[in-house]
Chimera marker file (.cmm) of the C-alpha trace (Angstrom):
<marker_set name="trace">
<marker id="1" x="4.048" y="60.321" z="-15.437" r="1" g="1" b="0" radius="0.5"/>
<marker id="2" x="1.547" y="57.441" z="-17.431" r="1" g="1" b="0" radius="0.5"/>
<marker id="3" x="2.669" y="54.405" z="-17.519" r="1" g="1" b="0" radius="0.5"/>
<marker id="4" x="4.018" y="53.343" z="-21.034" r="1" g="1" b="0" radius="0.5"/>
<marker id="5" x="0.827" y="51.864" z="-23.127" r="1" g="1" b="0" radius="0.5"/>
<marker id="6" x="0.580" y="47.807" z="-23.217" r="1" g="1" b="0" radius="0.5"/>
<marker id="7" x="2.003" y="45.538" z="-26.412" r="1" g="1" b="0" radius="0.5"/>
<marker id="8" x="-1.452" y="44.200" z="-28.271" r="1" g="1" b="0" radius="0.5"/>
<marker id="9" x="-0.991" y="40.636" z="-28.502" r="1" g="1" b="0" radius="0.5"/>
<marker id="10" x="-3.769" y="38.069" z="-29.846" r="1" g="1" b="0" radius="0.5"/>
<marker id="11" x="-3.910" y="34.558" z="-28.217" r="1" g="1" b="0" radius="0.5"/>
<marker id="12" x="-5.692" y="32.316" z="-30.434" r="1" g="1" b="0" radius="0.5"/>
<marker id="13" x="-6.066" y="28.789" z="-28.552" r="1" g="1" b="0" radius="0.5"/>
<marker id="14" x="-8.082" y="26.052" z="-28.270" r="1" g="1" b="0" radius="0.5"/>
<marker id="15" x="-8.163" y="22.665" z="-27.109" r="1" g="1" b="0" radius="0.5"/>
<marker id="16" x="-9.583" y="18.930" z="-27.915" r="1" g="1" b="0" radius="0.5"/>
<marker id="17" x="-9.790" y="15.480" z="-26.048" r="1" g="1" b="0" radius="0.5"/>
<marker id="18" x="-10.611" y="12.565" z="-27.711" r="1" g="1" b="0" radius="0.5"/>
<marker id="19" x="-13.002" y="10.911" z="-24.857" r="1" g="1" b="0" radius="0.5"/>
<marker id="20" x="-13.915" y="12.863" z="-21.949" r="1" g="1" b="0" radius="0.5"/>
<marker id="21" x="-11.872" y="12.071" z="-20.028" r="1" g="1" b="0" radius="0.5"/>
<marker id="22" x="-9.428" y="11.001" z="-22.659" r="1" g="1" b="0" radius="0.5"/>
<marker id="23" x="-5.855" y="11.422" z="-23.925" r="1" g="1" b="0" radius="0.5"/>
<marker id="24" x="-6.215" y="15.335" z="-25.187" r="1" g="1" b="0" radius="0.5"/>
<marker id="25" x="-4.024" y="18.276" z="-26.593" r="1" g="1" b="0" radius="0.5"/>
<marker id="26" x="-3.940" y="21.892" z="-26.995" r="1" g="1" b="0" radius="0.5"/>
<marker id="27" x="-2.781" y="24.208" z="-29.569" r="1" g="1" b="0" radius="0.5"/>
<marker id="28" x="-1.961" y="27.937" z="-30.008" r="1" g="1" b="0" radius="0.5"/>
<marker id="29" x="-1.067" y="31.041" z="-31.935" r="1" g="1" b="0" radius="0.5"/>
<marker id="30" x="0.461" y="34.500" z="-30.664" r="1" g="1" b="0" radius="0.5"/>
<marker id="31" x="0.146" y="36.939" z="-32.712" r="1" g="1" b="0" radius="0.5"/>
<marker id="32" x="1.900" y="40.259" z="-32.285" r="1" g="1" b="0" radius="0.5"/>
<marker id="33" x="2.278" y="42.953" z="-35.352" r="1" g="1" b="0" radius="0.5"/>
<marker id="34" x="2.035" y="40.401" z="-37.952" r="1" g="1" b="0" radius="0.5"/>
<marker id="35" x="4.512" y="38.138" z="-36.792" r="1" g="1" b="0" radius="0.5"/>
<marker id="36" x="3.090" y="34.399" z="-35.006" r="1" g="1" b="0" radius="0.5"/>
<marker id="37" x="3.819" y="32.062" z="-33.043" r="1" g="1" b="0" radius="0.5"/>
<marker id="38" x="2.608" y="28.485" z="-33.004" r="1" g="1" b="0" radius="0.5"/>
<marker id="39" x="2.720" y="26.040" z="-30.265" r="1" g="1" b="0" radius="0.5"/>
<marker id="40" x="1.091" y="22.940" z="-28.902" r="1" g="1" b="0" radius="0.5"/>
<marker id="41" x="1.199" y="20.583" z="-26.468" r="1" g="1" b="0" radius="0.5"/>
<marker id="42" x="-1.490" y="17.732" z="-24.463" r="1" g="1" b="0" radius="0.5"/>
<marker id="43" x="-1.815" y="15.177" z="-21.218" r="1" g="1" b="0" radius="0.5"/>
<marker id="44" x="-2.461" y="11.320" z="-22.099" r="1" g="1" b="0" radius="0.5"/>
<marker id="45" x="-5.504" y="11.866" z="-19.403" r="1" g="1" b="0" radius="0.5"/>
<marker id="46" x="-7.866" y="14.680" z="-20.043" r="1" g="1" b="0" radius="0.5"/>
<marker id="47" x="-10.739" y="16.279" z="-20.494" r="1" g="1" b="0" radius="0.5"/>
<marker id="48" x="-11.975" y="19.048" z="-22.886" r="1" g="1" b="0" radius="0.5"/>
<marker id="49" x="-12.444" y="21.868" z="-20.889" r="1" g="1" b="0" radius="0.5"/>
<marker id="50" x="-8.832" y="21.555" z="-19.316" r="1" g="1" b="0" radius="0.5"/>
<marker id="51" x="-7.242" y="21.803" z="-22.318" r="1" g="1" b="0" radius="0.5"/>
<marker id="52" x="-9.243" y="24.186" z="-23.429" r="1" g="1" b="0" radius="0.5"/>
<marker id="53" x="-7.689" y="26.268" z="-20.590" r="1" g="1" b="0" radius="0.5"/>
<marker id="54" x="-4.501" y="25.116" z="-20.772" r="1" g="1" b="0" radius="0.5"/>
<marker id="55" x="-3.533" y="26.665" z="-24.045" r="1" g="1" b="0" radius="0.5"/>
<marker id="56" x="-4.388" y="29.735" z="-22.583" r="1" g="1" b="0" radius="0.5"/>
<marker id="57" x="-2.154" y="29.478" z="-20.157" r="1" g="1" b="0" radius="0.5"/>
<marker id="58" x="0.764" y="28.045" z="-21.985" r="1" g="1" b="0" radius="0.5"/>
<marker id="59" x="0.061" y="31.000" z="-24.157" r="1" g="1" b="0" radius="0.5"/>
<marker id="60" x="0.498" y="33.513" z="-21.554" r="1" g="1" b="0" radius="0.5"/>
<marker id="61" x="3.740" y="31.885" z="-19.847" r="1" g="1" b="0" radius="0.5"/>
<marker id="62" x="5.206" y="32.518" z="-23.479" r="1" g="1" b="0" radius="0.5"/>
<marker id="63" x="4.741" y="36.353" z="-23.086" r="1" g="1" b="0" radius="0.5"/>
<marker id="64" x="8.125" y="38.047" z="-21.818" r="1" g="1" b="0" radius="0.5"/>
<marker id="65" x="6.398" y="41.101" z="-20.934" r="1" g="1" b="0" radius="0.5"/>
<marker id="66" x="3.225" y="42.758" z="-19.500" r="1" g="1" b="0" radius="0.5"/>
<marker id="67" x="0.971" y="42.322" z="-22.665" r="1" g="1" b="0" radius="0.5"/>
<marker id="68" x="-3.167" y="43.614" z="-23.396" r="1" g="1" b="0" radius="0.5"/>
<marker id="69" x="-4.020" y="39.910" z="-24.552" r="1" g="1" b="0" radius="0.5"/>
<marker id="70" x="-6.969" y="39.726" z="-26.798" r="1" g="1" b="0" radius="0.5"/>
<marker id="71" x="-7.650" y="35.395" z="-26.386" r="1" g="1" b="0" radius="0.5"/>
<marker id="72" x="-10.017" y="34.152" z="-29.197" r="1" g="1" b="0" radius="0.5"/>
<marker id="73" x="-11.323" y="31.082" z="-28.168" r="1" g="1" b="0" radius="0.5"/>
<marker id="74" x="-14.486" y="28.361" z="-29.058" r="1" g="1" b="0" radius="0.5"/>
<marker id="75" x="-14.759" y="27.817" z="-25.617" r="1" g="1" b="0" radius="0.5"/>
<marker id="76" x="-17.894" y="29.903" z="-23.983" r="1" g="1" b="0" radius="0.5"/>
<marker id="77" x="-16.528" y="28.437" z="-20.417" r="1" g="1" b="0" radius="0.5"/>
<marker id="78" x="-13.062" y="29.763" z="-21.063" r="1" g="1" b="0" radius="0.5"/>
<marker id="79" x="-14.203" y="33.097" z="-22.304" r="1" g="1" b="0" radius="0.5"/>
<marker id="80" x="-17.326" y="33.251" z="-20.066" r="1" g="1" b="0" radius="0.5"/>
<marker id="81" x="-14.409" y="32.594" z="-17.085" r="1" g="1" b="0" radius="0.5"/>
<marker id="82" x="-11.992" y="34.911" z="-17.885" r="1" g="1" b="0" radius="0.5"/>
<marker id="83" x="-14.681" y="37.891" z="-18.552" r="1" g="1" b="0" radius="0.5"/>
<marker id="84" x="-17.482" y="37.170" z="-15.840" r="1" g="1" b="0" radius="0.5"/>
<marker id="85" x="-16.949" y="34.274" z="-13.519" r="1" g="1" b="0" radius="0.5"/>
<marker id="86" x="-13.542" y="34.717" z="-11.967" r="1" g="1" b="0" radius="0.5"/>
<marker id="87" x="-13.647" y="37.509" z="-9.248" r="1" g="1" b="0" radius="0.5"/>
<marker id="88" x="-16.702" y="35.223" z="-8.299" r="1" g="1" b="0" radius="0.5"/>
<marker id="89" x="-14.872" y="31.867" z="-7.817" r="1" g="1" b="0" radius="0.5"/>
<marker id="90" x="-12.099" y="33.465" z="-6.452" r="1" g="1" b="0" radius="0.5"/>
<marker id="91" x="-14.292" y="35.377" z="-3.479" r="1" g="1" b="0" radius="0.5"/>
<marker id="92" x="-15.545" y="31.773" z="-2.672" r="1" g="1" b="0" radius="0.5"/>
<marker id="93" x="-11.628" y="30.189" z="-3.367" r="1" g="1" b="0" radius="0.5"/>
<marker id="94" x="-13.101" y="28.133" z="-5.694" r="1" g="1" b="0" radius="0.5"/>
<marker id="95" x="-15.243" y="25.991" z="-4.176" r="1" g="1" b="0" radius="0.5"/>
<marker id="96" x="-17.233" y="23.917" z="-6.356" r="1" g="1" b="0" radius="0.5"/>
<marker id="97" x="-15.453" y="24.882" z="-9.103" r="1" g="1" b="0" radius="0.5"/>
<marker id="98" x="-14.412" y="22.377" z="-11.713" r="1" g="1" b="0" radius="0.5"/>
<marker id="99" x="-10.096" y="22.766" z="-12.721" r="1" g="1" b="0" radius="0.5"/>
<marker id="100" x="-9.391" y="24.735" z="-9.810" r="1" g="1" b="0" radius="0.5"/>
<marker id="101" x="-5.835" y="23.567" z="-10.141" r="1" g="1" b="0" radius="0.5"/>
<marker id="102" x="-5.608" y="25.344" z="-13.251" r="1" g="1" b="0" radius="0.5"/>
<marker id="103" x="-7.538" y="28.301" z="-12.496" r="1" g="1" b="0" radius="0.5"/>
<marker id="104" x="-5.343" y="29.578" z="-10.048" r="1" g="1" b="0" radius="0.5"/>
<marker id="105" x="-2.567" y="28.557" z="-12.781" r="1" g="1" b="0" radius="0.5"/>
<marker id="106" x="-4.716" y="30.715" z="-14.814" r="1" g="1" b="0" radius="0.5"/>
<marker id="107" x="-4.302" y="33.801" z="-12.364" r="1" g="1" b="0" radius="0.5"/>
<marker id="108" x="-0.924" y="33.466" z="-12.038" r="1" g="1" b="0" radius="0.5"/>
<marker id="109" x="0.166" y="33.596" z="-15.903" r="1" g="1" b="0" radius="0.5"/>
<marker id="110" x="-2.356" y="36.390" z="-16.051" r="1" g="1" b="0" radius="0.5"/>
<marker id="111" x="-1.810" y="38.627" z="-13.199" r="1" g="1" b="0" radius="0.5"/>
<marker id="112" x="1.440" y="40.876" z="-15.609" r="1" g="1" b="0" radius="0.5"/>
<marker id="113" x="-0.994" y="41.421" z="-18.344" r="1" g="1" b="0" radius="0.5"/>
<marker id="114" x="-4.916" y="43.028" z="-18.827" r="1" g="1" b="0" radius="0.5"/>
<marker id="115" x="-6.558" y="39.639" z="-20.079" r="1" g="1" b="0" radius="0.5"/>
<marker id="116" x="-9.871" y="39.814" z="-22.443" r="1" g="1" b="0" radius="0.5"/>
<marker id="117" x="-11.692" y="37.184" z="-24.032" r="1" g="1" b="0" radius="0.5"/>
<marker id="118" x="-13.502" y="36.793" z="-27.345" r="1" g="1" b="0" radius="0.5"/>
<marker id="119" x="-15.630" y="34.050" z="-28.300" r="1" g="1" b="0" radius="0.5"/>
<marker id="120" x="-15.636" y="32.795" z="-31.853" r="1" g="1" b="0" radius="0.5"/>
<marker id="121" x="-18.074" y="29.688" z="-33.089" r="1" g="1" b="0" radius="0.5"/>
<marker id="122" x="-15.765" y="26.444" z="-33.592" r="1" g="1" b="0" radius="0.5"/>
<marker id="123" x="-15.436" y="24.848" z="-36.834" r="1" g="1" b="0" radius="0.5"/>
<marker id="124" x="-16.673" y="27.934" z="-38.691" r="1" g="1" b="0" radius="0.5"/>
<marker id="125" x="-14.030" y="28.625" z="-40.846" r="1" g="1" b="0" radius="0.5"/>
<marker id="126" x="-11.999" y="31.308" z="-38.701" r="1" g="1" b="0" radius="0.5"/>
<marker id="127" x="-8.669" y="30.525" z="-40.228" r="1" g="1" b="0" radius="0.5"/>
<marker id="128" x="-6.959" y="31.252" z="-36.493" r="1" g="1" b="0" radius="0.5"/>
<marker id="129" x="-8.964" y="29.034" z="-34.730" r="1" g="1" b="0" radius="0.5"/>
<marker id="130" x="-8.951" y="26.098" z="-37.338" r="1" g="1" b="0" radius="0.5"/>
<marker id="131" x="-5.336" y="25.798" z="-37.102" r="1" g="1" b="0" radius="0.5"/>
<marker id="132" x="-5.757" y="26.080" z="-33.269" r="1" g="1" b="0" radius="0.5"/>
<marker id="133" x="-8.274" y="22.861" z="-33.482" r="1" g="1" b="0" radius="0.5"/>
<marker id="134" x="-5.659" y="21.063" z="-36.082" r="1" g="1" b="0" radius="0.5"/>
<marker id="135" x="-2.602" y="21.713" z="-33.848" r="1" g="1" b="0" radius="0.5"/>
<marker id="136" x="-4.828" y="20.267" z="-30.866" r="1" g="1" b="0" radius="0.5"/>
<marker id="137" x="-5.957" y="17.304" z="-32.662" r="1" g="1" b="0" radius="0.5"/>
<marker id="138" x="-3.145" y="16.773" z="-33.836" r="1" g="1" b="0" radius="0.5"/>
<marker id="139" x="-1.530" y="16.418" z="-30.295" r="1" g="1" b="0" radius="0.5"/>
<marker id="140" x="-4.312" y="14.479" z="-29.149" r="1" g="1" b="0" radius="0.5"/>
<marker id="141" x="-3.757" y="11.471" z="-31.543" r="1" g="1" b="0" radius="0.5"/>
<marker id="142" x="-0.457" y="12.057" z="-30.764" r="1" g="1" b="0" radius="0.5"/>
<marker id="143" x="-1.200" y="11.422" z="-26.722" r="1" g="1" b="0" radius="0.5"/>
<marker id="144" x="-3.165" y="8.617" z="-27.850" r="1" g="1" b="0" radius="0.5"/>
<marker id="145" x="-0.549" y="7.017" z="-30.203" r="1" g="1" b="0" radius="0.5"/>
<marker id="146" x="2.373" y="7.162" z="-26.799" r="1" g="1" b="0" radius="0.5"/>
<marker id="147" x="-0.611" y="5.820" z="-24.278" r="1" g="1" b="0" radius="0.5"/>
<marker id="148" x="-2.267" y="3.104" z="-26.536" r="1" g="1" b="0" radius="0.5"/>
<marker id="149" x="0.425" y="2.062" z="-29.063" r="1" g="1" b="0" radius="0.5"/>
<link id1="1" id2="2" r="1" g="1" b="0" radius="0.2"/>
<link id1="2" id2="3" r="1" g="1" b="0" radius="0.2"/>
<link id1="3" id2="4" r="1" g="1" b="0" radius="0.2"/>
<link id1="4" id2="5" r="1" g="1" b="0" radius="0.2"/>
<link id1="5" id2="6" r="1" g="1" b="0" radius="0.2"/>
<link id1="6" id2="7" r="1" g="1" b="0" radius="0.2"/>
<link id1="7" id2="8" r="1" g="1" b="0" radius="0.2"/>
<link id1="8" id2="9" r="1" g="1" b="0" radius="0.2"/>
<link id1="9" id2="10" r="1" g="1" b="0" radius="0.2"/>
<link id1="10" id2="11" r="1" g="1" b="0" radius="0.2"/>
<link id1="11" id2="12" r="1" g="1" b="0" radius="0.2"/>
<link id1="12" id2="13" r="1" g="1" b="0" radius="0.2"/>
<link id1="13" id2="14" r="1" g="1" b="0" radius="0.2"/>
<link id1="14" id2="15" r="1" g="1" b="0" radius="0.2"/>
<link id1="15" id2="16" r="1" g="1" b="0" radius="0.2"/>
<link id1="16" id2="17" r="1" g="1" b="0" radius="0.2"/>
<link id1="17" id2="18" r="1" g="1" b="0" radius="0.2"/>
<link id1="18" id2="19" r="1" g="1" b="0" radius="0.2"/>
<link id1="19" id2="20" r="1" g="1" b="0" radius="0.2"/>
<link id1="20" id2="21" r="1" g="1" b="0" radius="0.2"/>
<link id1="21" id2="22" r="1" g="1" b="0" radius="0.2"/>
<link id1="22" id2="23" r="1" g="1" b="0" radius="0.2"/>
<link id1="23" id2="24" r="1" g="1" b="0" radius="0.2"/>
<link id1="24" id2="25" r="1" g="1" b="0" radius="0.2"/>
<link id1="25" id2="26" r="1" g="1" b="0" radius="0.2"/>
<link id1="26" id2="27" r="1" g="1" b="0" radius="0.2"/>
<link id1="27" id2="28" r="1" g="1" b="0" radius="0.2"/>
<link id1="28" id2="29" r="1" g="1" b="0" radius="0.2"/>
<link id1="29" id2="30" r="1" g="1" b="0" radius="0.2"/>
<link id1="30" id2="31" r="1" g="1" b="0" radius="0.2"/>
<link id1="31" id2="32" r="1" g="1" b="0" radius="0.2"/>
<link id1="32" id2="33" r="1" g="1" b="0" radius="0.2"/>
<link id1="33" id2="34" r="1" g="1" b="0" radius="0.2"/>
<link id1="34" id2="35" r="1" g="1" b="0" radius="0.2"/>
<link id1="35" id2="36" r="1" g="1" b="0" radius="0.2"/>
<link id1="36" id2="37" r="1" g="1" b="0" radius="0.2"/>
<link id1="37" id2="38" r="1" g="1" b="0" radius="0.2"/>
<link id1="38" id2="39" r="1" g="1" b="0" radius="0.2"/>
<link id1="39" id2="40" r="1" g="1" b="0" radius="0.2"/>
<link id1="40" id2="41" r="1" g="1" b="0" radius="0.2"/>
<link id1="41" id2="42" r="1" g="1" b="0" radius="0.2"/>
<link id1="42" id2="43" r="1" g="1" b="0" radius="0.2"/>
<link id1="43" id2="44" r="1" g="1" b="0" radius="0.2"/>
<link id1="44" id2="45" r="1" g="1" b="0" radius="0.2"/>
<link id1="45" id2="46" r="1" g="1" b="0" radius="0.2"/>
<link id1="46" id2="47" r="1" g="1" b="0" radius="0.2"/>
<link id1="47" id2="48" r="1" g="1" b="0" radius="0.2"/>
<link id1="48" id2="49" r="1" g="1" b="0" radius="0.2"/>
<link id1="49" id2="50" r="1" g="1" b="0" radius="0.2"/>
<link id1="50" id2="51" r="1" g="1" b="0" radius="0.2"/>
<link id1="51" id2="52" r="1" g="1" b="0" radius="0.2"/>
<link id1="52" id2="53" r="1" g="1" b="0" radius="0.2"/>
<link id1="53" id2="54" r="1" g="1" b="0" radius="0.2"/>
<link id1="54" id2="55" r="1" g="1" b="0" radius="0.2"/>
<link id1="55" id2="56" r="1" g="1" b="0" radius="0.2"/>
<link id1="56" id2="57" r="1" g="1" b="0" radius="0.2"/>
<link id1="57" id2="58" r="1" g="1" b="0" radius="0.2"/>
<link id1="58" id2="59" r="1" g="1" b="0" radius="0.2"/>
<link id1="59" id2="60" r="1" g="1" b="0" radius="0.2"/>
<link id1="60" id2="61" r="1" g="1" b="0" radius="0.2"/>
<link id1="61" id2="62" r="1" g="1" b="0" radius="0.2"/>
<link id1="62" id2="63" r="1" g="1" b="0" radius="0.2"/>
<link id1="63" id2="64" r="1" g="1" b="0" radius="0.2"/>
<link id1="64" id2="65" r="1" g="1" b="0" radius="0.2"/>
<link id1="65" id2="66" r="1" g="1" b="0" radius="0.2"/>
<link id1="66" id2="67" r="1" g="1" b="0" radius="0.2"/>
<link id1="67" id2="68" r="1" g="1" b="0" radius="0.2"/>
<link id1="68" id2="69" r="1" g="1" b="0" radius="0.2"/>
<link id1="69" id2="70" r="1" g="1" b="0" radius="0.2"/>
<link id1="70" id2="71" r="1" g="1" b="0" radius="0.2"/>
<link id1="71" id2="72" r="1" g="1" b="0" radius="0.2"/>
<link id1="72" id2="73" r="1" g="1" b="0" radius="0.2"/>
<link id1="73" id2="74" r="1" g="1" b="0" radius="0.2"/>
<link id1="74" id2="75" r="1" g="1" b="0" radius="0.2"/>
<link id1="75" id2="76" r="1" g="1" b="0" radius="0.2"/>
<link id1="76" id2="77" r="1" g="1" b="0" radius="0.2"/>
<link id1="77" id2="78" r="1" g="1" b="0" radius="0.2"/>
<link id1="78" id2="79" r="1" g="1" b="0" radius="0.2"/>
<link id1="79" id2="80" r="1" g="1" b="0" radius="0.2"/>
<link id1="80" id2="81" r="1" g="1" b="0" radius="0.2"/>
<link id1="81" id2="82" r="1" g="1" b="0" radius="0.2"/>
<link id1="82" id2="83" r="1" g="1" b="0" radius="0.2"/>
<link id1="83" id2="84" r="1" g="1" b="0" radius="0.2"/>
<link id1="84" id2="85" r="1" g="1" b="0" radius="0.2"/>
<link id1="85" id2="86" r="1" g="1" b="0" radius="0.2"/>
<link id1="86" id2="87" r="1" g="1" b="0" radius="0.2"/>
<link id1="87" id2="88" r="1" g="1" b="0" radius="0.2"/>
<link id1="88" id2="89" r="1" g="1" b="0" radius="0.2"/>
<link id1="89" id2="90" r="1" g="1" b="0" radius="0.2"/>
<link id1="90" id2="91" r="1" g="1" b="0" radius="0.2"/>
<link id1="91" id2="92" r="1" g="1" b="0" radius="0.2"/>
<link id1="92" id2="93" r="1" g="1" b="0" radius="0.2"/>
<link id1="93" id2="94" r="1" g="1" b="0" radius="0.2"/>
<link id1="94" id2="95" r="1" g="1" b="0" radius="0.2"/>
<link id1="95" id2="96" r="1" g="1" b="0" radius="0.2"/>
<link id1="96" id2="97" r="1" g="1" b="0" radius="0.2"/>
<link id1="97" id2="98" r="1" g="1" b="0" radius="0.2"/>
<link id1="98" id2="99" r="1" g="1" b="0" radius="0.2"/>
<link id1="99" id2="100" r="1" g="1" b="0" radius="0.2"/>
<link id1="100" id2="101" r="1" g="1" b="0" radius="0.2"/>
<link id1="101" id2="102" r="1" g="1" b="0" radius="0.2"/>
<link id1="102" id2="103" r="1" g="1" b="0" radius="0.2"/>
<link id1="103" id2="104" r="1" g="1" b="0" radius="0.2"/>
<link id1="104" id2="105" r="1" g="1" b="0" radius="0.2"/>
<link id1="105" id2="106" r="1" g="1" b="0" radius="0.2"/>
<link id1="106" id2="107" r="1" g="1" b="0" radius="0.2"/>
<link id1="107" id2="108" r="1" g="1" b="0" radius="0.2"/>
<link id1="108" id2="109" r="1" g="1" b="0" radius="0.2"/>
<link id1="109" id2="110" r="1" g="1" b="0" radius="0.2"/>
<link id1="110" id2="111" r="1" g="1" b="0" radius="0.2"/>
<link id1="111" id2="112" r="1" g="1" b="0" radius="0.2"/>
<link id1="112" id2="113" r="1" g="1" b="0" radius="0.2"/>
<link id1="113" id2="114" r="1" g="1" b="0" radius="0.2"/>
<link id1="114" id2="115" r="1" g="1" b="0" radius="0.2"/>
<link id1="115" id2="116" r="1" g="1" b="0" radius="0.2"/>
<link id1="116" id2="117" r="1" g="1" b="0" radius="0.2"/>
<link id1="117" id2="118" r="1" g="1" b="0" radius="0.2"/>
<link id1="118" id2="119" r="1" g="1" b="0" radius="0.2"/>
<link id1="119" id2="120" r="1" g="1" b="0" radius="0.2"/>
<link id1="120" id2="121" r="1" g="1" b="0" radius="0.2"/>
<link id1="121" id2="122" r="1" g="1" b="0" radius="0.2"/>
<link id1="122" id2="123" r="1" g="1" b="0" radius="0.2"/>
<link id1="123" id2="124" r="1" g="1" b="0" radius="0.2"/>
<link id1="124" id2="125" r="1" g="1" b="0" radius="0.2"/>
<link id1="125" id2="126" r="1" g="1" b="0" radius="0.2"/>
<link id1="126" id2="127" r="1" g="1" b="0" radius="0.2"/>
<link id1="127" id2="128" r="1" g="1" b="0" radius="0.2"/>
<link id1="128" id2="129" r="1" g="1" b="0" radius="0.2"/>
<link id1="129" id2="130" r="1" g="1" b="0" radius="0.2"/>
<link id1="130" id2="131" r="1" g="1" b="0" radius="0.2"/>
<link id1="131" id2="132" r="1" g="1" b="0" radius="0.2"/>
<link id1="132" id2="133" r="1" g="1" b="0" radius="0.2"/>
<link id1="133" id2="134" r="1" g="1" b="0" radius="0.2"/>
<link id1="134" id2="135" r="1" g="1" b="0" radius="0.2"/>
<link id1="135" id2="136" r="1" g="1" b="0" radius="0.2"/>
<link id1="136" id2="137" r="1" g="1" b="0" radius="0.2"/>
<link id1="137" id2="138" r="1" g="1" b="0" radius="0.2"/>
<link id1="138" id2="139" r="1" g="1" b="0" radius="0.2"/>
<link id1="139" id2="140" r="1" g="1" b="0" radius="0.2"/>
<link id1="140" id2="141" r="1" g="1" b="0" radius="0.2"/>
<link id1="141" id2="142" r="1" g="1" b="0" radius="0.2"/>
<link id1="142" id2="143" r="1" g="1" b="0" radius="0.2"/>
<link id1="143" id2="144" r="1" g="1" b="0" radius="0.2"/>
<link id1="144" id2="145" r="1" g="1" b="0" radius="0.2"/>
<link id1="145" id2="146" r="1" g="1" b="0" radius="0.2"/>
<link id1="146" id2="147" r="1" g="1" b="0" radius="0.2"/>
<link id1="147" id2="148" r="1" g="1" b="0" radius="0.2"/>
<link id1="148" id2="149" r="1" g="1" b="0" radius="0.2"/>
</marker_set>
């Protein structure tokens, strides 16, 4: 008997800080058969990278089901992680490896579906990944606003 094929689903994510380390936010789209799903969401004390990484993982913790997740991101270290580095930093439990924390986060939200990354050049007009970077801005100032007044 084969197993029953995986639901295509496109993460679109990406993340912004404003300072590193600053007050930062992420923001996301899933995208299954047409239909998406926005979201968004940030830490008063940041840094790029992890929120770079933390839409992906919000992202996948919104999945209800093993999924074949196609994430677009701007961020080479997210996609260079999820593609190359991993089994790597895992054999050597992560030792000197920045965001551990949220690496093995990372492997947990991904261990029900087959992951893949794509990069895509920020701020070149992808329409997906512009409204990524606005929802994450936008949450950023937002962190700001609550932490500085």
């Amino acid at each position: 008997m084969s197993r029953p094929s995986l639901k295509s689903v496109t993460l679109y994510s990406d993340g912004s800080s404003l300072g590193n380390p600053g007050p930062g936010g992420y923001g996301g789209i899933l995208e299954y058969k047409g239909k998406r799903r926005e979201f968004s969401g940030g830490e008063a004390h940041t840094t790029n990278n992890r929120m770079e990484l933390r839409g992906v993982i919000e992202g996948l913790k919104m999945l209800k089901e093993p999924c074949a997740v196609e994430v677009v991101t701007d961020s080479s270290y997210v996609a260079k992680a999820i593609n190359e580095w991993l089994p790597g930093w895992v054999r050597r439990d992560f030792k000197k490896v920045k965001n551990p924390d949220l690496w093995r986060e990372y492997l947990a939200a991904a261990a029900p579906h087959r992951v893949h990354a794509t990069w895509v050049r920020g701020h070149a007009g992808h329409p997906e990944n512009e409204r990524c970077d606005e929802l994450a801005r936008t949450e950023a100032e937002r962190q700001k606003e609550q932490a500085y007044g």
